[in-house]
C-alpha positions, 0 to 999 in steps of 0.5 A: 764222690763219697768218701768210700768210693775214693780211688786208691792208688792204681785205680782210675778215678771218674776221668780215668786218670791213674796214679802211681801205684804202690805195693801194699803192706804185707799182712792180713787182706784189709776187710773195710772195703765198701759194701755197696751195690752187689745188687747189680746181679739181680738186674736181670732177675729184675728184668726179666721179671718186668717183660715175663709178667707181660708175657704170662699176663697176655692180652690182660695187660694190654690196656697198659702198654701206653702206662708201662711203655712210659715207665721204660727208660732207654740208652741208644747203646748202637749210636753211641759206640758205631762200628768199632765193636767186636763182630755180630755173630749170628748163631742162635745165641744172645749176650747180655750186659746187665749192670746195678746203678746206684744213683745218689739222686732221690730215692736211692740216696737212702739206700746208697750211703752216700750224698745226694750229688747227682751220679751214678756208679755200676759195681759188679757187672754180669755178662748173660749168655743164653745159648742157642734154642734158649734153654740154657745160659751161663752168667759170668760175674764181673768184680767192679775190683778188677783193674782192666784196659778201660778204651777211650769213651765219650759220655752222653755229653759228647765229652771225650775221655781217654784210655786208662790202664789199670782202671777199676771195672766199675770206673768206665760207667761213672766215666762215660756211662752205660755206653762205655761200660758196654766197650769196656766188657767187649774190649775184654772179652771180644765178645759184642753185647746184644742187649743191656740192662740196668737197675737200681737200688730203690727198684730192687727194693720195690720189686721184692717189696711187691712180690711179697718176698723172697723165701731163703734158707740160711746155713749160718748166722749172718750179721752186718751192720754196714748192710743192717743185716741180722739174720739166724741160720734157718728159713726166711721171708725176706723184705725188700730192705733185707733182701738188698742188704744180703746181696749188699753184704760183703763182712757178714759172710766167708771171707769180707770180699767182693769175690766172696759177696759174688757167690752169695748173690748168684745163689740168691738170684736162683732162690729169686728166680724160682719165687718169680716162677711161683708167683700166682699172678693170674689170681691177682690183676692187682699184683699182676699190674703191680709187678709190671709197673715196678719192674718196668720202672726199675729197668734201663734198656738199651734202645731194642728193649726200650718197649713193652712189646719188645721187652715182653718179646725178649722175655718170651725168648727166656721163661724157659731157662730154669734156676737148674739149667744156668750156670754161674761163675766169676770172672778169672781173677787173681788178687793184684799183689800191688793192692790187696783190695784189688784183683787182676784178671787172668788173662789165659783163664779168662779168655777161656770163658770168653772163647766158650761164650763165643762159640756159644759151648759151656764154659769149662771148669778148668777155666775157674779152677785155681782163681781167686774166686772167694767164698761165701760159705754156703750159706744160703739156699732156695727154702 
């Protein structure tokens, strides 16, 4: 483990043990936490790009099922975690879990900041709910910083891990994996995952890389070394190498917080969505084929999506959802008073996101008001 993902006091480190926990020193919120891994919030962008250029593509892209099907790597999310999950409601409308992996293997060495030891580590979560008739959705952002109630897990190795309280969100991946990363967000929010999406870092890069870039406007300076970000308020076209380090960047905006970061993101990912939307495609069999490979390649499914043909199936059940007819928020969470670089959740708030998600209506705005949701100051808008 690298030095900046070293559990502080009160968290759970890879085995879900947890420490005596110490209240923090009263003062300024420290600002040196890790900018890694906010590109979790665009894996669905990443996605639904893979299976939507194969639904707009048609029969043209045919020919390459064998070729991207082999791209596809899958987790069999139903095997691992049997019965013991919240009740399959029926009612028209999808959940799903979409998570970033930083791996520190290959490529993504580079991109993560950390040594080549082989895991790999999820930051913030996202929930997707697509209503009923799949013209709306609403995404809520998980903070990896949350400590929650993390179930037992047993990783794909058959090895066994037990409870932990208190246990940092982003733990129960590097724990046991994708499957309990699915349990922890059902534990929490009672809610079953119909689907699960992962993708990394070097993908993300690749993907954006390909589809020319995304164009960005910027209210503000914004300036991070840690993220190697340099960017003057006005219209961008960002690379692939800029685009990850805006949704990685925590200091360069509002106030140097995860929560902060979150926003940033969810405004990207509706710049990202709408570019996607405008991609000629059609004029390009090249960029079309380009397009599909990298996302297929950047993707990790569960078992349901692990196809071309079900993956652009899943797709067609989305391109209908616009930037304009999805809803962002956060998680309720309040700063934990024991750790200042933590949050807690709030329980009564939270449950009344999850219990809008259940009965498949909009989220109300009480249930974000008055939370420690952060701030990134407006600072970027679809150009």
């Amino acid at each position: 483990m690298s030095a900046e993902s070293t559990p502080t006091p009160g968290t759970a480190g890879p085995t879900g043990t947890t420490g005596p926990r110490h209240r923090a020193a009263k003062g300024r919120r420290r600002r040196n936490r890790t900018t890694r891994g906010g590109h979790s919030r665009a894996a669905v962008v990443t996605a639904w790009t893979a299976a939507g250029v194969l639904v707009l593509g048609g029969t043209g892209v045919g020919y390459l099922y064998f070729k991207l099907n082999g791209n596809i790597k899958s987790v069999d999310i139903n095997q691992a975690l049997g019965t013991d999950r919240p009740l399959d409601v029926d009612n028209g409308s999808q959940d799903i879990l979409v998570l970033g992996s930083d791996t520190r293997s290959g490529s993504n060495k580079k991109l993560g900041g950390g040594v080549d030891d082989g895991s790999a580590r999820s930051d913030t979560a996202m929930v997707v709910h697509v209503y009923e008739g799949h013209k709306r959705a609403s995404v809520v952002s998980i903070p990896r910083d949350t400590l929650v109630e993390r179930p037992e897990c047993t990783d794909a190795n058959g090895k066994k891990y037990p409870a932990a309280s208190y246990a940092m969100f982003n733990s129960a991946y590097s724990t046991g994996g994708a499957a309990c990363a699915v349990k922890t967000v059902e534990a929490m929010s009672g809610i079953r995952m119909d689907h699960y999406i992962e993708v990394d870092f070097s993908g993300f890069e690749k993907l954006i890389n390909v589809l020319g870039g995304v164009d960005i406007t910027t209210t503000e300076d914004i300036e991070d070394p840690d993220s190697h970000l340099d960017l003057k308020a006005g219209e961008h076209t960002l690379t692939g190498k800029q685009a990850l380090g805006l949704v990685r960047t925590r200091h360069g905006v509002g106030d140097g917080s995860d929560l902060g970061r979150i926003q940033l993101q969810q405004a990207f990912i509706k710049a990202l969505i709408e570019q996607v939307k405008s991609v000629g495609i059609f004029s390009s069999p090249k960029k079309l084929y380009d397009l599909a490979d990298t996302a297929t390649d950047a993707v990790t499914t569960d078992s349901d999506l692990d196809t071309v043909k079900d993956l652009a199936s899943f797709a067609s059940g989305l391109k209908g959802i616009s930037s304009k007819n999805m809803t962002m928020v956060t998680m309720p969470v309040r700063y934990d008073p024991a750790d200042p670089n933590r949050v807690l959740v709030s329980e009564t708030k939270a449950q009344q996101v999850w219990s809008a998600l259940k009965t498949d209506k909009p989220i109300p705005s009480s249930a974000t008001k008055g939370t420690a949701t952060g701030s990134a100051g407006g600072v970027v808008a679809s150009s």
